[in-house]
C-alpha positions as CSV (number, residue, x, y, z in Angstrom):
1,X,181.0,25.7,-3.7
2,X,181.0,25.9,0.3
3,X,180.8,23.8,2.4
4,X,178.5,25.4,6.1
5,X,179.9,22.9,8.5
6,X,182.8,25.0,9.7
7,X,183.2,28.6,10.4
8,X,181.5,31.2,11.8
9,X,177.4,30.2,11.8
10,X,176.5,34.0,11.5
11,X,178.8,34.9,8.7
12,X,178.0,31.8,6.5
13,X,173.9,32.3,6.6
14,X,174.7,35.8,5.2
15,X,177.2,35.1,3.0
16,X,174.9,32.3,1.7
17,X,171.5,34.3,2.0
18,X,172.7,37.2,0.3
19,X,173.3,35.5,-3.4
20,X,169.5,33.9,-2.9
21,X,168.2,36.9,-2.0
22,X,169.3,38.6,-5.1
23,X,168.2,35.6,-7.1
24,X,164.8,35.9,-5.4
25,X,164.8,39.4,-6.0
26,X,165.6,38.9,-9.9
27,X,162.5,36.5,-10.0
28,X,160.1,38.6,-8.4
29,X,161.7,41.1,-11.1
30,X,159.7,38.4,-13.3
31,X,156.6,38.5,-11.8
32,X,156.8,42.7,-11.0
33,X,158.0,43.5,-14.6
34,X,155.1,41.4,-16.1
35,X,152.7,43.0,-13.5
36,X,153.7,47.0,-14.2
37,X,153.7,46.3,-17.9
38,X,150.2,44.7,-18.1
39,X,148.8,47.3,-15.7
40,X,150.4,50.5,-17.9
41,X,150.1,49.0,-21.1
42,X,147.2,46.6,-21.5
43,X,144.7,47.8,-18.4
44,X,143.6,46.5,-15.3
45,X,141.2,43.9,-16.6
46,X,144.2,42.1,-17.8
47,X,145.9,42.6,-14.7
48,X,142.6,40.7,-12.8
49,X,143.4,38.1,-15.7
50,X,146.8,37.4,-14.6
51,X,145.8,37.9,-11.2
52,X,143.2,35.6,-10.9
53,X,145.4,32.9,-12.3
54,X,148.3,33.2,-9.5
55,X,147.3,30.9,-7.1
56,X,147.3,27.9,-9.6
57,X,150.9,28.9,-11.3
58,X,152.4,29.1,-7.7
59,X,150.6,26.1,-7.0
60,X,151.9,24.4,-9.8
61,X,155.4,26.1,-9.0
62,X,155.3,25.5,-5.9
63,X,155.4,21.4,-5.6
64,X,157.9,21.6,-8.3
65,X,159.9,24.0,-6.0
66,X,158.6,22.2,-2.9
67,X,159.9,18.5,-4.4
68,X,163.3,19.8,-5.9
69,X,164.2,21.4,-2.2
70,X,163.3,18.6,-0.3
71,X,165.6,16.1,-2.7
72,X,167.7,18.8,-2.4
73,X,167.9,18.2,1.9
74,X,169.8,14.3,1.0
75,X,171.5,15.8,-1.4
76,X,173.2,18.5,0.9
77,X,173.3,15.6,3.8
78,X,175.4,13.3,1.3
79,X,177.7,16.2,0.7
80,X,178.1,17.0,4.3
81,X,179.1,13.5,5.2
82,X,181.4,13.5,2.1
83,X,179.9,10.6,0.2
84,X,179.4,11.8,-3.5
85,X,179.0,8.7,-4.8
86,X,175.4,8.6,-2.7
87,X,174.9,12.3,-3.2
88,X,174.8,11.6,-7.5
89,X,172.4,8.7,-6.8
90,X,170.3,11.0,-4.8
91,X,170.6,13.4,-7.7
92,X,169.6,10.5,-10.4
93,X,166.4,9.8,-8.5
94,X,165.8,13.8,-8.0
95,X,166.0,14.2,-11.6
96,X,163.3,10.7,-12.4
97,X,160.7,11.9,-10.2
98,X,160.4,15.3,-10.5
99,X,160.1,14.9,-13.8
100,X,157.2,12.7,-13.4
101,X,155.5,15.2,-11.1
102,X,156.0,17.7,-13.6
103,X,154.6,15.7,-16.6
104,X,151.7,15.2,-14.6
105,X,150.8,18.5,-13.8
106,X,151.5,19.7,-17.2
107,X,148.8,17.0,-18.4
108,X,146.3,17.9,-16.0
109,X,146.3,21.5,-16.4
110,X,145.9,20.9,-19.9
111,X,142.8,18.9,-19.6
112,X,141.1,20.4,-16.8
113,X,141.9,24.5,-17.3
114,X,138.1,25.3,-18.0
115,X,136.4,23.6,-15.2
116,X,139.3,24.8,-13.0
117,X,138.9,28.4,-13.7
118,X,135.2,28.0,-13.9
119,X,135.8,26.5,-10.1
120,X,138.0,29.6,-9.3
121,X,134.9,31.7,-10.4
122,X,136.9,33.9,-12.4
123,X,134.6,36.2,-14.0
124,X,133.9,36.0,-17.7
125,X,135.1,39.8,-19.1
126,X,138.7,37.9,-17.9
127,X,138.5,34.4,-18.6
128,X,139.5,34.0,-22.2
129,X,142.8,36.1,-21.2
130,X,143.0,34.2,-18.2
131,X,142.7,30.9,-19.6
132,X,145.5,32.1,-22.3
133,X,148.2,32.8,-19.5
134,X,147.8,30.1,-17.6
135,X,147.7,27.3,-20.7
136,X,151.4,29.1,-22.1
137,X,152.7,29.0,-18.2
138,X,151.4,25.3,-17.8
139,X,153.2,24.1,-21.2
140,X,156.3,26.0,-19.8
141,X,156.8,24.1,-16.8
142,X,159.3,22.1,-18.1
143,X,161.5,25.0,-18.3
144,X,160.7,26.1,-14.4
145,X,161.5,22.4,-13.7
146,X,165.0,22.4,-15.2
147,X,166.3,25.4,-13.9
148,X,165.0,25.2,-10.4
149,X,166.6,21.3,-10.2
150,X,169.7,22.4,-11.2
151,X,169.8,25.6,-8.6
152,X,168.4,23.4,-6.1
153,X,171.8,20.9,-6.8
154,X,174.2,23.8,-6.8
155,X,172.6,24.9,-3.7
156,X,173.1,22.0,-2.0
157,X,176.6,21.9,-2.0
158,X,177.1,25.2,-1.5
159,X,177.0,27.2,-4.0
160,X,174.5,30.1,-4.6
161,X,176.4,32.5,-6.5
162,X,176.3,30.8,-9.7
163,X,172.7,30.2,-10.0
164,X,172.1,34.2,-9.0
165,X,174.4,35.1,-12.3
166,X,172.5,33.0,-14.6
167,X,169.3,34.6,-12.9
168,X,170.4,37.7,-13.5
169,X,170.9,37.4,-17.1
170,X,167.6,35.4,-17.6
171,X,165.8,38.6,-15.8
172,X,167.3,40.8,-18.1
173,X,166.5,38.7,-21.4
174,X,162.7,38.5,-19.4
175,X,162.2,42.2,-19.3
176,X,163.7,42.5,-22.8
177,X,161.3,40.2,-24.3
178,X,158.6,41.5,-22.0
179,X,158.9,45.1,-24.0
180,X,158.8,43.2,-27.1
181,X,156.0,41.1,-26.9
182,X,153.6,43.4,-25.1
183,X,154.5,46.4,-25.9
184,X,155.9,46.2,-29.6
185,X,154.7,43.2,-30.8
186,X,151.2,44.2,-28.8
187,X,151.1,40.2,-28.5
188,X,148.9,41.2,-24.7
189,X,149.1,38.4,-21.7
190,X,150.0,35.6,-24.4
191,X,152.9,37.3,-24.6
192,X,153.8,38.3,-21.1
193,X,153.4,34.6,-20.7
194,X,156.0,33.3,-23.6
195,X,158.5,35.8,-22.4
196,X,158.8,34.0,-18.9
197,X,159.1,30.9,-20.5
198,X,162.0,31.6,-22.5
199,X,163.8,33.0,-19.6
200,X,163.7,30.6,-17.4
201,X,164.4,28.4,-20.3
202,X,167.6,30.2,-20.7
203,X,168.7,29.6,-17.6
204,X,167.8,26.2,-17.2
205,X,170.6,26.0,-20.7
206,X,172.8,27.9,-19.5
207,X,172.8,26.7,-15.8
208,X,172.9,23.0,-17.7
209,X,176.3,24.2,-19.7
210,X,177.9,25.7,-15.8
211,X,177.5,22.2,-14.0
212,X,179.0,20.1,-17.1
213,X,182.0,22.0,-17.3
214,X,182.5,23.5,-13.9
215,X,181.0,20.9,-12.0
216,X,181.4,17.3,-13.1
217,X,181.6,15.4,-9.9
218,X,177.6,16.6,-9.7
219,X,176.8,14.9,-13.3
220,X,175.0,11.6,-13.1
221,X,176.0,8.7,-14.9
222,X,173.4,6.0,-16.1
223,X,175.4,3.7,-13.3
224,X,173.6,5.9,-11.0
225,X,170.1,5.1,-11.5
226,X,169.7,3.6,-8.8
227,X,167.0,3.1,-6.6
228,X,167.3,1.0,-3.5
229,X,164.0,0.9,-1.4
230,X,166.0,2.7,1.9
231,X,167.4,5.4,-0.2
232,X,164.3,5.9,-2.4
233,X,162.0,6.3,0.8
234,X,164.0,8.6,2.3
235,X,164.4,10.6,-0.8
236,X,161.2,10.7,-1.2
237,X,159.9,11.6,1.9
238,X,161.5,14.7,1.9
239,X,160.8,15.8,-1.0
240,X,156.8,14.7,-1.0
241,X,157.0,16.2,2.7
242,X,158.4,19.4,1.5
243,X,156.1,19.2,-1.9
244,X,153.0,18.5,0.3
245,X,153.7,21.6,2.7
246,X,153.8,23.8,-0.1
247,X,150.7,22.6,-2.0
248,X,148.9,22.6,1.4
249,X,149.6,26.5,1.6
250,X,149.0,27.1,-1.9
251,X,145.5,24.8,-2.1
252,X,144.5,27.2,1.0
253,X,145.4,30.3,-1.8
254,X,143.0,28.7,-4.6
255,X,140.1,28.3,-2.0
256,X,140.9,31.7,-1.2
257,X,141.4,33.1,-4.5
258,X,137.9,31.8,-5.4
259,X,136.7,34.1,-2.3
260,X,138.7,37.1,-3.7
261,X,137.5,36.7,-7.5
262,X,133.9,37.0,-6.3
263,X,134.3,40.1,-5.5
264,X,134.5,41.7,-9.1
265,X,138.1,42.5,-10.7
266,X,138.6,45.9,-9.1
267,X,139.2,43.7,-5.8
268,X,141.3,41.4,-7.7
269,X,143.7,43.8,-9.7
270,X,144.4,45.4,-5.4
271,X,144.7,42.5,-4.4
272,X,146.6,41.6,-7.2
273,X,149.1,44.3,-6.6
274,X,149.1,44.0,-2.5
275,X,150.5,40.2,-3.5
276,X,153.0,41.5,-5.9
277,X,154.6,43.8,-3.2
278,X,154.0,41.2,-0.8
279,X,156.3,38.8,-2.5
280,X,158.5,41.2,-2.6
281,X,158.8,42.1,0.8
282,X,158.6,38.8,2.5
283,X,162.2,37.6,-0.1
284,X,164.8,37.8,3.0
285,X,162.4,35.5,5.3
286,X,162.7,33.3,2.1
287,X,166.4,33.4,1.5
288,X,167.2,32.9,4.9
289,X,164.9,29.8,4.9
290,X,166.9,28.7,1.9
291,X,169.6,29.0,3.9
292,X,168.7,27.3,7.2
293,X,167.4,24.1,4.9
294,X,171.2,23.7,3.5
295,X,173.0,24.5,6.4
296,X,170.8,22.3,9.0
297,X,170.9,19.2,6.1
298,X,175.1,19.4,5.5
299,X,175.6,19.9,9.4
300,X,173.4,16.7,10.1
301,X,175.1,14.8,7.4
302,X,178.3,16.1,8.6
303,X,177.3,14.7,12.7
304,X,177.8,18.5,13.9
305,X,174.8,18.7,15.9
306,X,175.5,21.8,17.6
307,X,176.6,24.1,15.3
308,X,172.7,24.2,14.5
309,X,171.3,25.6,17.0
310,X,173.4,28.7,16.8
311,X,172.9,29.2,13.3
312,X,168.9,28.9,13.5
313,X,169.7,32.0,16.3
314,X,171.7,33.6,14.0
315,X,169.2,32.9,11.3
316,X,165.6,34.3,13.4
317,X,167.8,37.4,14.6
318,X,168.1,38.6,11.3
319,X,164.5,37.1,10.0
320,X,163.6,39.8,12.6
321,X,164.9,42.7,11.3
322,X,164.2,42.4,8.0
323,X,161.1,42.3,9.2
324,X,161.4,45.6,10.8
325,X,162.5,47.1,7.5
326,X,159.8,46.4,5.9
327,X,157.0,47.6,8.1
328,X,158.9,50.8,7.8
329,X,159.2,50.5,4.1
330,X,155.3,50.0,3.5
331,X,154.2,52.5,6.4
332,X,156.3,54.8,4.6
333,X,156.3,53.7,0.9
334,X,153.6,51.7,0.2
335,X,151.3,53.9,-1.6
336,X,154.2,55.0,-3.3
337,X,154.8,51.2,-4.4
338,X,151.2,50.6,-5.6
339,X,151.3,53.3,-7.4
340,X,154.1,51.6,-9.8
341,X,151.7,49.1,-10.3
342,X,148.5,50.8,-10.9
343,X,149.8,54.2,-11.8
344,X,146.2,54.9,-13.1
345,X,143.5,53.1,-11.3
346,X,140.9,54.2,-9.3
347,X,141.7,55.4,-5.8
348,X,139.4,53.0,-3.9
349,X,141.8,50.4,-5.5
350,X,144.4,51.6,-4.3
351,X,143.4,52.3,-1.3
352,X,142.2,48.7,-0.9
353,X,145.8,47.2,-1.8
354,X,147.4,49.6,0.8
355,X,145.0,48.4,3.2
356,X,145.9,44.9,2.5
357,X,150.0,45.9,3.1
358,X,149.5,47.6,6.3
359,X,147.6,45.6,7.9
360,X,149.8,42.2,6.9
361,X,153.2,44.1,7.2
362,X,153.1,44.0,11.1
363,X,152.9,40.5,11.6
364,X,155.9,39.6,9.5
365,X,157.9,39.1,12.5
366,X,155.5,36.2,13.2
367,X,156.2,35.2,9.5
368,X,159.2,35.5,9.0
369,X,159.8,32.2,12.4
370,X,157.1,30.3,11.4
371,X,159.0,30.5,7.4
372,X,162.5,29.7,9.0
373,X,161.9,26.6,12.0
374,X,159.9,25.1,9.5
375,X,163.0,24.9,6.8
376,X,164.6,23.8,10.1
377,X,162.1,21.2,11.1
378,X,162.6,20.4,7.5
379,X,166.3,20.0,7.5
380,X,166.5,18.1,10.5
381,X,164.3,15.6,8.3
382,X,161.2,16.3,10.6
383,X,158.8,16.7,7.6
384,X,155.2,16.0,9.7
385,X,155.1,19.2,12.2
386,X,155.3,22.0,9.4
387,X,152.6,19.7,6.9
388,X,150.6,19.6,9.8
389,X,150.8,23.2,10.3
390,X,150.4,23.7,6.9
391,X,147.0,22.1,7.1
392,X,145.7,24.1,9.5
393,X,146.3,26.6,7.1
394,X,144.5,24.9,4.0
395,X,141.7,24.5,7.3
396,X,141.9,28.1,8.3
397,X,141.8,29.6,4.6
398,X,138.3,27.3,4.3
399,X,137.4,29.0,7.2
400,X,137.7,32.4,5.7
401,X,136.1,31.7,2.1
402,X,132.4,29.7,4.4
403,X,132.9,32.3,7.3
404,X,134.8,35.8,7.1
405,X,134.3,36.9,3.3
406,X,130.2,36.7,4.1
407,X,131.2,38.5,7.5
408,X,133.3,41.0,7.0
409,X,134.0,40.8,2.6
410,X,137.5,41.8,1.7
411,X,138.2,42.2,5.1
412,X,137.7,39.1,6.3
413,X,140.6,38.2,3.2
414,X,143.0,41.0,4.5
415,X,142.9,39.2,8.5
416,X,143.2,35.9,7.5
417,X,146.6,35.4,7.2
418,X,148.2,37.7,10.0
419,X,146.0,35.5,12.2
420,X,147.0,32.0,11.0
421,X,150.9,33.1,10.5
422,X,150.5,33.9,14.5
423,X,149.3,30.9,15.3
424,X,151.3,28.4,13.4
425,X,154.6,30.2,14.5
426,X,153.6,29.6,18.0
427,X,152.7,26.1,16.9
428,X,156.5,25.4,14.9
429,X,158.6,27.6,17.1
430,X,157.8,25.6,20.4
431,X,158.2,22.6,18.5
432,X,161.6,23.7,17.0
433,X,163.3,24.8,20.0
434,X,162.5,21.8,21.6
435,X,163.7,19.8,19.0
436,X,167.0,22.0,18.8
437,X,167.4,21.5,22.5
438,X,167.2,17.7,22.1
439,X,169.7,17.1,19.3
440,X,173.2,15.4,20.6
441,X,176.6,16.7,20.7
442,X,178.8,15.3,18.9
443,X,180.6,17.1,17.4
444,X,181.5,19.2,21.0
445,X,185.2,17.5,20.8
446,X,185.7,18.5,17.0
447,X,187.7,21.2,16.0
448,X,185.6,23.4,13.2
C-alpha cells in the first residue's frame, strides 16, 4: 500500500507503473498465448473466429473495466483525504453496481449473440466457432468482474504489486490450461475460451483470500451499504463517465469490425494479429494512465493541488519515450513479431498486418497524451471532455465504415485511427493543460 501524495512525483509514477505494466503485460500474455496457439495449432480460420469476436469481448470488458476504475477514482480520493470509513462505503456501492452492469451484459449477450454476429457480418465458414467463443467468454464475465474490482480497490490505495503476483500466477495456470485444452484435449476455441475463464477466476479467489487477510480495513461490512443520494451521484458519475468513454471507443471498434469482416477472413486473421501486437505495444501508455488516474484522484482528495501538474509532466515525458521504443521495435521487429503469430500464413497476410503496424506505430506519440490527460481529465473528476472526445471517435469510426472502406478498402481501416488519435489529443491536451494551469495551490505551504 502507498500512499502518492508525498515524495518525489517522478519516482512514484514509475514505481507505480512498473507493477501495472507487468500485470498488463501478463494479460496480453492471455490474449497472445490464446492467439499463437489457435493460429499454429487449429488454423487461421479459427483465428478470423476469435478475431472477429474481439471488439464485443473488449466491449464487454471494457465498461466492466471502465466502471470499476472510475469507482475506483472516489475510492482513491477517500483514501487520500484519510477517511476510510467513506472510502468502504464507496467500495459497498462499487461492489452493487457493477455487479448489476455485469448481470446485464451477461444476459444480453446470451439472448442476442446470433443477431449480433449476424450484424458484425461475420462470415459463415467462422460463425459457429465464433459464436462458441464468445457465448463461454460472455458466461465468464463474472470472473473478469471479480478480479478486476478487487485490483481496481488495491489500486486505489496504492498498491499494485499484489494484484501483478496473483496475475502472474493466473497467466501461468492460463497458458497451462491453454496446452491442455487445445492442444491435448484438442477441445479447439471452446477450449481457448474455458481456459481464460478459469484464470481469471483464480485470481479473482486468490486476490479475494489477499484482501481478507492482508487487508481488512478495505472489507465491507453490511453497515456500509449505504447509499446517500450525494455520495451515490458522485460515485456514479465517475464510474458511468469512465464506463461510457470506454464503450464509446469500443462501439466505434464494432462499427469498425463489421467494416473489417467484410473483407473475407484473410483480412481479418492480419488484422487480427496487427491488434494483438498492437495491444501489446501500446501497454506502457496504459500503465502510466493507470497511474495518473490514482495519483491525480489521492492528491485531489488529499488538497495537494500542485503536486499534479508535475507528475502529469513526469507522466507524458515518459508516455513519449515509450513511444519511441516502439516505433523502433516494429520498424525493426515487426515482421519478426507477426511471424509468431502466423508462422504459416500467406505472405500477402502478413504483409497486410505489417502494413497495419507501421503505419499506426508513428503516431503513438499522439496516443500515448490523448491516453494519459484523459485519465487526468478523469481524475480531476472532469468526466465530459474525454466522453466527448470519445464520441467523436464512435463519429469518426462511422465515418470510416460509410466513407474510407468503399474508398480506399483496408486502407481506409489502417488511417483511421492515426488520424482521429491526432485530433483528439490536440482536442484533450489543450483542454488538460488549461485545466492543470487553473487548479489552486494549496497545498504550496505544506511540507510533502
Amino acid at each position: 500500500m502507498k500512499e502518492l501524495t508525498s515524495g518525489r512525483p517522478v519516482k512514484l509514477i514509475i514505481g507505480f507503473a512498473l507493477p501495472v505494466l507487468l500485470g498488463l503485460a501478463f494479460q496480453q500474455a492471455y490474449t497472445l498465448t490464446d492467439t499463437i496457439i489457435i493460429g499454429r495449432q487449429l488454423g487461421e480460420n479459427s483465428l478470423a473466429a476469435v478475431g472477429s469476436t474481439s471488439a464485443v469481448v473488449s466491449l464487454m470488458f471494457n465498461i466492466i473495466n471502465g466502471l470499476v476504475t472510475g469507482f475506483a477514482i472516489i475510492i482513491a480520493k477517500n483514501f487520500g483525504a484519510g477517511d476510510h470509513d467513506e472510502m468502504r462505503r464507496s467500495i459497498a456501492r462499487t461492489m452493487t453496481f457493477s455487479g448489476i452492469a455485469a448481470a446485464a451484459i451477461i444476459l444480453g449477450i446470451a439472448f442476442f449473440i446470433d443477431p449480433l454476429l449476424h450484424a458484425l457480418d461475420t462470415p459463415e465458414g467462422i460463425f459457429d466457432e465464433a459464436r462458441t467463443y464468445l457465448f463461454i467468454v460472455d458466461l465468464g464475465l463474472a470472473a473478469t468482474l471479480f478480479y478486476n474490482l478487487e485490483s481496481a480497490i488495491l489500486r486505489a490505495v496504492g498498491d499494485s504489486v499484489i494484484p501483478l503476483i496473483i496475475l502472474v500466477i493466473s497467466t501461468v495456470i492460463n497458458i497451462g490450461l491453454d496446452l491442455l485444452m487445445v492442444v491435448t484435449l484438442d477441445m479447439g476455441v471452446a477450449g481457448a475460451a474455458m481456459a481464460t475463464v478459469i484464470a481469471q477466476l483464480v485470481s479473482a479467489v486468490v486476490c479475494l483470500i489477499y484482501l481478507i487477510r492482508k487487508r481488512p480495513f478495505l472489507i465491507v461490512k453490511p453497515r456500509d451499504f449505504r447509499f446517500t443520494a450525494a455520495s451515490t451521484a458522485e460515485l456514479l458519475s465517475a464510474g458511468c463517465g469512465m464506463a461510457l468513454m470506454y464503450s464509446i471507443v469500443d462501439i466505434g471498434s464494432i462499427v469498425l469490425q463489421n467494416g473489417i469482416n467484410g473483407f473475407g477472413e484473410d483480412i481479418i486473421a492480419a488484422h487480427t494479429a496487427a491488434r494483438k501486437l498492437f495491444g501489446f505495444t501500446i501497454m506502457p501508455f496504459s500503465a502510466l494512465s493507470a497511474t495518473l488516474v490514482t495519483y491525480t484522484s489521492q492528491n485531489r482528495g488529499a488538497g495537494k493541488y500542485s503536486r499534479i501538474g508535475r507528475g502529469v509532466r513526469s507522466g507524458v515525458l515518459i508516455g513519449l519515450a515509450c513511444a519511441a521504443v516502439d516505433v523502433l521495435l516494429i520498424y525493426i521487429c515487426g515482421r519478426s513479431m507477426v511471424g509468431m503469430i502466423l508462422p504459416d500464413c500467406a505472405p500477402e497476410v502478413t504483409d497486410t498486418a505489417v502494413l497495419y503496424l507501421e503505419v499506426n506505430v508513428p503516431f503513438y506519440f499522439f496516443l500515448t497524451v490523448l491516453l494519459e490527460l484523459r485519465s487526468t481529465l478523469q481524475g480531476l473528476g472532469h468526466s465530459i471532455i474525454p466522453i466527448v472526445a470519445s464520441c467523436i471517435e464512435l463519429l469518426w469510426k462511422i465515418c470510416t465504415v460509410v466513407f474510407m472502406i468503399p474508398w480506399l478498402g483496408y486502407m481506409g481501416v489502417i488511417v483511421s485511427e492515426p488520424i482521429i488519435w491526432t485530433v483528439c489529443a490536440i482536442i484533450i491536451g489543450t483542454i488538460a493543460v488549461v485545466t492543470i494551469r487553473r487548479l489552486p495551490h494549496m497545498d504550496e505551504q505544506r511540507k510533502e
